[in-house]
N, C-alpha and C positions, 0 to 999 in steps of 0.2 A: 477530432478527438480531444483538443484541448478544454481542458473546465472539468473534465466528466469527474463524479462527485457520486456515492453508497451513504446512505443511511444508516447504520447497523443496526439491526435486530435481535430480538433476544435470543439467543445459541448463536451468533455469529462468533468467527475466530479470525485474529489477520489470516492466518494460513489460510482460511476456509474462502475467505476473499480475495485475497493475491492468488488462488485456485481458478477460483467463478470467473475472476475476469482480468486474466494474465494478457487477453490478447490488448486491454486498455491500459495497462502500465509500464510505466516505463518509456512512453511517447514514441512507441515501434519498437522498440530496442530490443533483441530474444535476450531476455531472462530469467534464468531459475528460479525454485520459489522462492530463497534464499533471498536472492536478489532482490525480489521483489515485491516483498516482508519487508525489507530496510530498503526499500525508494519508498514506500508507504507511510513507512514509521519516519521518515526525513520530513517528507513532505506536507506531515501532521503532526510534528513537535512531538510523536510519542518516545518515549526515553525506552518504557514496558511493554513487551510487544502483546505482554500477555493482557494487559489494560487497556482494554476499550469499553466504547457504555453505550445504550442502548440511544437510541437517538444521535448520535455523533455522527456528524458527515465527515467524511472520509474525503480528501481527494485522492484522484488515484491515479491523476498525471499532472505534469505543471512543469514547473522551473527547473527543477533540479538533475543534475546527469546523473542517468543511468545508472553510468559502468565507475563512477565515483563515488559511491553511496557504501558508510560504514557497515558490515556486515555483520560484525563481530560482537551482535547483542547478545 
């Protein structure tokens, strides 16, 4: 599972993708979407969750824990 990496497309949303592919984030760990909206947004430098572009790869596991990650965007 590690590396796995989304492209985004045009009408994508974080939500819509921490959605599609919950069982790849977070590196196993069960988490909300909440959760795991902010391990995505960590893990990609995004500050706005609402701010992503078209062509932007995403990863959407790696380095970062889980159940430590700011929620409070």
């Amino acid at each position: 599972m590690a590396g796995k990496t989304y492209v985004v497309v045009k009408g994508d949303t974080l939500s819509e993708i921490c959605e599609r592919f919950k069982a790849d984030i977070g590196n196993g760990a069960t988490l909300n979407l909440n959760e795991r909206m902010a391990y995505v947004a960590e893990l990609n430098h995004i500050s706005d969750w609402d701010l992503i572009y078209v062509g932007q790869v995403l990863k959407l596991n790696g380095s970062a824990d889980p159940k430590k990650v700011n929620t409070t965007y």
